[in-house]
N, C-alpha and C positions, 0 to 999 in steps of 0.2 A: 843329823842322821841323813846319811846319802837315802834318797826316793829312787824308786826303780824304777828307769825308762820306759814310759807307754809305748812300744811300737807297735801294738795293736792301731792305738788310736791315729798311730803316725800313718801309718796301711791302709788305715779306712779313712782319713782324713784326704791323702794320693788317691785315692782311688775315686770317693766322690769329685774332686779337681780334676781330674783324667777325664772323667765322665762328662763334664763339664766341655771340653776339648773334642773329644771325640763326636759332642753334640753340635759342635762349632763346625767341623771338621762334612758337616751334610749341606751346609752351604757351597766351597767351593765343588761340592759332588754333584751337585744340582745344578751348579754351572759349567761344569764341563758336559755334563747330559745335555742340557739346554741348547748350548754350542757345538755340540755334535762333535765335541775335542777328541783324541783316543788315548788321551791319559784318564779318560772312565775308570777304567780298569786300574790303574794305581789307587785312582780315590777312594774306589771300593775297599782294595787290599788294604789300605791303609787304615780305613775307616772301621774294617772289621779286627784287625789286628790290634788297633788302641779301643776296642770297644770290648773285646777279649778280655784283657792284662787290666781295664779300670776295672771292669766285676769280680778278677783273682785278687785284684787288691783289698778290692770289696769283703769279699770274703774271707782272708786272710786274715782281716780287720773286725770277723766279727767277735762277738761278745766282749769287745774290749771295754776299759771302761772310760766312760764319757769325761774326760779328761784332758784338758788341752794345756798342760803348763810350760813355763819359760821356754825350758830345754826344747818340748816336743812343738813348740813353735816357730823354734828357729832352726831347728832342722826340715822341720816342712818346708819354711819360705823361702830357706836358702837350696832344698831339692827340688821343691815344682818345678823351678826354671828349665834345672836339667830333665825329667823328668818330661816335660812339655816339648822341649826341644828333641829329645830321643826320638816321641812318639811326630812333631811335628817336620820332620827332617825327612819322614819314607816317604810322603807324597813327590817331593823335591828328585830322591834317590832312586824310587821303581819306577816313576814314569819318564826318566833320561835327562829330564829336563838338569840335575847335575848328578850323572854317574859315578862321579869321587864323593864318598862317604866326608871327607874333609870338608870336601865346597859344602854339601851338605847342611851337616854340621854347623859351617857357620853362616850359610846366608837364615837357616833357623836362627838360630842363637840372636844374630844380627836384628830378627825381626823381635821377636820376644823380648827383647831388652830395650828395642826403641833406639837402638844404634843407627840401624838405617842403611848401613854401609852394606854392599852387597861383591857376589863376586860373578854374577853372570853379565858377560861382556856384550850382549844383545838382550835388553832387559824388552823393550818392545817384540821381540819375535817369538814369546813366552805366551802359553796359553793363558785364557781369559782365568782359568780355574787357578793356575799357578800365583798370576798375578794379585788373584783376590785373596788368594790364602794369605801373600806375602801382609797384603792390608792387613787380614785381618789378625795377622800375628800382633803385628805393631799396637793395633787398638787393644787385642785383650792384656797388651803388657805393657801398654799406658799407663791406663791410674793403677794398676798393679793386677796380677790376678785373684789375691789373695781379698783386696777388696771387693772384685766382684764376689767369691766363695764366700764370704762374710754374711753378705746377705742372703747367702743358699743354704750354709751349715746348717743353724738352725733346723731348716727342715728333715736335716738327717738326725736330730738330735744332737749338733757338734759345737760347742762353742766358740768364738772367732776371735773373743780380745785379745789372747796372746798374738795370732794371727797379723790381727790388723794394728797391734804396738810392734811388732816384729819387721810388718812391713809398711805402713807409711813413714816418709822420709823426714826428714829437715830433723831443729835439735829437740822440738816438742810438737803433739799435734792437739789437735781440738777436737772432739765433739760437738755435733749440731744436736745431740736426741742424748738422753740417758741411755737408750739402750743403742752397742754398736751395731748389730745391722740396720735398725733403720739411718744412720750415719751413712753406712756404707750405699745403703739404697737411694741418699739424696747425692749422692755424689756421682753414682752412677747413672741418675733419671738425666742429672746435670750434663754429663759428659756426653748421655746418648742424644740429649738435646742441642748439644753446642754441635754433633757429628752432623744428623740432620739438616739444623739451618744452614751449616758451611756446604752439606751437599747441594741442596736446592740453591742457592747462591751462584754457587760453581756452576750447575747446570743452565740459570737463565744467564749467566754473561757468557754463555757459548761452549763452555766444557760438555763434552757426552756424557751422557747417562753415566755408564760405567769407570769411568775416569773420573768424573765428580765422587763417586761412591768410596773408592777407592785414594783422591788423594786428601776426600774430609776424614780417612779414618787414620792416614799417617799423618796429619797435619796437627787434630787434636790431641793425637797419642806423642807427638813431637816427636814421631818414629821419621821420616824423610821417605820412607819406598814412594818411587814414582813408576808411573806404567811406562817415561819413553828414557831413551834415553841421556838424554838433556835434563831430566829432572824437570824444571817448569820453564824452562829458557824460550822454548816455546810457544807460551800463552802469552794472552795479550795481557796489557796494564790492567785489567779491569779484576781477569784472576789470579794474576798476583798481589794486588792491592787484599783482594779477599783473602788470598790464603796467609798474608802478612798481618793482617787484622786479629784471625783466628789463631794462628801461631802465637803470637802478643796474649790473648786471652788466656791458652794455655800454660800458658808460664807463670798465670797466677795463683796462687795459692786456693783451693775448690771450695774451702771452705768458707773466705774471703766473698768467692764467684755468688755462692749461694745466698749467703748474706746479703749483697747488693743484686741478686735476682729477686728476692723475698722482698726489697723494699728497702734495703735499710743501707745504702751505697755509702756511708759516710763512715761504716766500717773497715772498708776497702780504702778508702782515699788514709782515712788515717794508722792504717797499717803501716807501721815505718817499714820490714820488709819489702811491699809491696814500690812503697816511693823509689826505696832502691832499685831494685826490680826495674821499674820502666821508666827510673833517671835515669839508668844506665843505658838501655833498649835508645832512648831521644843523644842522650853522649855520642855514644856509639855509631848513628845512624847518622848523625852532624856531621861527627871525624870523618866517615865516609864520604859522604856525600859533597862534602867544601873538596874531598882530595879529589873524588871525580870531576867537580864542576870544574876544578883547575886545570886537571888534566886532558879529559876530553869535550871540556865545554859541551858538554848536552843537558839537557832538564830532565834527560830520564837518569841521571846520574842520582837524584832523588830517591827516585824509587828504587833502583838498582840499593844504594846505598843503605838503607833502614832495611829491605827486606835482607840484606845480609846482615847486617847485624843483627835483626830480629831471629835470623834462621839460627846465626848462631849461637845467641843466649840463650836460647832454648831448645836449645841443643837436638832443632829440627833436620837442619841439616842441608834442606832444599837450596836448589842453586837457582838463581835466576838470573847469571850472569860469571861467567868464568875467570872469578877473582884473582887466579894465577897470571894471569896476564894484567893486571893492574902494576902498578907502583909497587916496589918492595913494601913500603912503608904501609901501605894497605893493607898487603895481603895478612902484615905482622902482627897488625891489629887487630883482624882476624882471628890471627893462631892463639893470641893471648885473651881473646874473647871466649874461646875457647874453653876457660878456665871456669869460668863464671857460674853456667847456669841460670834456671829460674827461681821464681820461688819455693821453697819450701812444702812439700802438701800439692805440688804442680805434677805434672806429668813429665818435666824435663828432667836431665841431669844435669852433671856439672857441681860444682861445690854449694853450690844456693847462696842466696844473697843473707840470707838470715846468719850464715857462718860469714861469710865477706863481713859483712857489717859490724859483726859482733869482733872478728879478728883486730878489724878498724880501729875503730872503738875501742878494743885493748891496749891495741900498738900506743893511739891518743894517751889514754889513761896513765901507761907506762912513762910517758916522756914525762907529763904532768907533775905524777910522782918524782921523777930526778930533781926536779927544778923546786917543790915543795914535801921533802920526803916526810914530813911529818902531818901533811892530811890525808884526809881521808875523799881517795874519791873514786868512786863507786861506777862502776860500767853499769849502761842503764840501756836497754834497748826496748820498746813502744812501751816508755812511761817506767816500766820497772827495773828492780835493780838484779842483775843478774846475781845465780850465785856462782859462784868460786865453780863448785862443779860444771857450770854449765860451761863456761869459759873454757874449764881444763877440757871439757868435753871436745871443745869445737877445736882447740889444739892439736887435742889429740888426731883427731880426722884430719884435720891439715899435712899432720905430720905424717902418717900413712899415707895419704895420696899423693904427696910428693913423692914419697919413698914407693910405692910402687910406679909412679912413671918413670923413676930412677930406671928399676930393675927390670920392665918390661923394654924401657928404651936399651940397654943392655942387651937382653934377650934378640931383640931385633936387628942390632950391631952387630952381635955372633952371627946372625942368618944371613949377612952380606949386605945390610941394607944403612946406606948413609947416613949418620947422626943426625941430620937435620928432617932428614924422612923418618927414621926411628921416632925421635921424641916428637914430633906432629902424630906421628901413628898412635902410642902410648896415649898422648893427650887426650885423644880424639874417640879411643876407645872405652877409657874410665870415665869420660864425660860421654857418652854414651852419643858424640855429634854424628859420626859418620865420615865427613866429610875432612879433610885434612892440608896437607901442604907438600909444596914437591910434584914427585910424578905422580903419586893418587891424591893429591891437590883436591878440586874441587868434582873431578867426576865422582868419587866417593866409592871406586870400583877397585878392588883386592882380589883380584884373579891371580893378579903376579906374583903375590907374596910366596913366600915359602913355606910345605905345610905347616914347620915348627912354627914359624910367626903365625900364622892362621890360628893353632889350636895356642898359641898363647896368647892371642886378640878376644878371642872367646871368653878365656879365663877371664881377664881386666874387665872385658863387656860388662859380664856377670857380677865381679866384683865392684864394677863403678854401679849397675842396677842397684845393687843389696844394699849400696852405702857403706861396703868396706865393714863396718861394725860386724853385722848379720854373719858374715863367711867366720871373718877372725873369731867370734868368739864362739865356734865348733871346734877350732882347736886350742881352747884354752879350759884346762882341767880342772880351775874353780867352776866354772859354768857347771861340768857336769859331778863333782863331786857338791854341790848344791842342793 
């Protein structure tokens, strides 16, 4: 028997989240006041307008009943984002800082998703208030927003498991607590604590006050916004060593992090995801680093080397050195790094190594079978044997994410833009990196694009966030006749 759509609870669910945002949203208010900026006056309008429309949803939402199931969970987690971004896009648009609703649009969108990519062509010449918002976008849509809401619902009476099965990533997740928000609460004490330490970090190897604040919260969020324009090409070895450190961190799996902060690291070491994960990060950072040392024989080729590949497995983004000018063969390994992502339950995007792995492992299994079709042998990943569905599952994602960098790489081709720059663009988007190949290569900067590639950069953003799953199945009519 079809159940009838809670949109009450969907209203009042938006609307507590909003509230949430708009209480976010008195931070960079306070720093533009602070700084004596005169986009005061947008923070205000801003701040009173999503302060408005979260209490009509409020209220809209009332009497509804306390009910959070499948459907009405995955229309919330797949609307926050836009819904965030609507409201997070007018500070950007009334105080000039970008006048086109488009740029808008996506240099929000850009931050909320943790993409990183931006389209303001003087990102240093941007108020302090601007700047911190762009942080703090990237941070509240790191570990998700839906996980911080998890541990706030409650309070309103809301419950959050569909919420927080809807939106943490990878093909399974864990609990730390029988009850989900306290889950949700270690993951976020976790995450405000790794922002923290990388700030203070930042600050005594010489980074300012405000720049450390700002590049610990896109660094944890593996969102990539920097305050100059260079991204970090600027700093000395000491902070990029640091922000290469914390980026690594990030990419692991939180609930892995907590485990081995609690005491118990022999959890984390024996996570086969995780091994993948940062074999791949030491690969990756090798291939580099032997191509630069041959290349231009320096020892910083070292650093240079791992920090890009760490930026890009976990799909931070950060440049700490303009890999367009390396060797082809560099830069390719890059683009195809691209692909990857971090862990599972991380902050990054990208495909996750827990699907890498498990694909692995099938392709393996498969040969095995030709050569022996008559046994039995069993795809096994950390000790256990997967089932059939879990497998089909990680195919199936496969097979979508190719197929949308198909169609977006298309889409991009119509707008006039080179194959080789289209499919880096697509990649770079549903992996939620930022940074790309070509002429927006490694500055990460999409002012040039064309609107239709702009609002279809968005789209893929959004759809690499959700994990593809989330979006597809609102329009699929078992879901709602369910």
């Amino acid at each position: 028997m079809t159940r009838t759509f809670n949109w009450r609870i969907v209203f009042r669910t938006m609307g507590v989240l909003t509230l949430l945002e708009a209480t976010f949203m008195l931070i960079p208010t306070f720093a533009a006041w602070w700084y004596k900026e005169p986009d005061l006056g947008a923070w205000i309008a801003s701040g009173v307008v999503t302060w408005l429309s979260c209490w009509w949803m409020i209220f809209a939402g009332r009497h509804a009943e306390k009910r959070v199931g499948e459907r009405e969970g995955y229309v919330i987690v797949a609307t926050v984002w836009i819904v965030y971004s609507l409201f997070g896009m007018l500070p950007f648009w009334l105080s000039g800082a970008l006048p086109n609703i488009t740029d808008a649009w996506y240099e929000t969108m850009a931050g909320f998703t943790t993409t990183g990519s931006t389209v303001f062509t003087d990102v240093a010449a941007q108020s302090h208030s601007i700047l911190l918002w762009r942080a703090f976008m990237q941070w509240l849509g790191g570990l998700g927003i839906i996980v911080l809401s998890v541990a706030i619902l409650p309070m309103f009476g809301l419950g959050g498991m569909q919420l927080y099965s809807a939106e943490v990533t990878g093909v399974s997740y864990e609990k730390l607590s029988p009850r989900i928000a306290d889950t949700a609460k270690h993951m976020w004490l976790t995450y405000i604590g790794l922002t923290v330490a990388e700030g203070v970090l930042l600050w005594l190897f010489g980074m300012g006050k405000f720049d450390a604040v700002c590049h610990s919260m896109s660094t944890i969020s593996t969102g990539g916004f920097a305050t100059h324009n260079d991204s970090v090409i600027g700093f000395g070895p000491a902070i990029q060593w640091t922000i290469m450190i914390f980026m690594l961190l990030s990419g692991i799996n939180f609930t892995q992090l907590i485990y081995a902060f609690r005491g118990k690291p022999q959890r984390l070491m024996q996570d086969e995801e995780t091994r993948w994960y940062v074999g791949a990060c030491i690969v990756a950072g090798l291939a580099l680093t032997i191509g630069l040392l041959v290349h231009y024989k320096m020892l910083s080729g070292i650093r240079l080397g791992f920090f890009t590949a760490i930026a890009t497995i976990t799909s931070t983004g950060f440049v700490a050195s303009d890999y367009m000018v390396w060797p082809p063969i560099l830069w390719m390994i890059v683009f195809f790094l691209m692909f990857t992502g971090g862990a599972s339950g991380s902050t990054s995007g990208g495909m996750k190594w827990v699907r890498l792995g498990i694909f692995a492992k099938s392709a393996l299994a498969e040969i095995k079978r030709r050569i022996h079709p008559n046994a039995v042998i069993p795809v096994r990943f950390n000790g256990h044997t997967l089932h059939e569905q879990t497998t089909s599952n990680v195919m199936a994602f496969m097979f979508f994410y190719v197929l949308i960098i198909v169609l977006a790489s298309l889409c991009f081709c119509a707008c006039g833009i080179g194959f080789d720059e289209s499919l880096g663009i697509a990649v770079s988007m549903i992996g939620n990196v930022g940074v790309s190949i070509g002429q927006w290569g490694s500055s990460g900067c999409y002012a040039a694009l064309p609107a239709v590639a702009k609002w279809t950069a968005t789209l893929v953003m959004l759809i690499g966030r959700l994990e593809i799953f989330t979006v597809l199945l609102l329009f699929s009519r078992s879901l709602w006749k369910k």
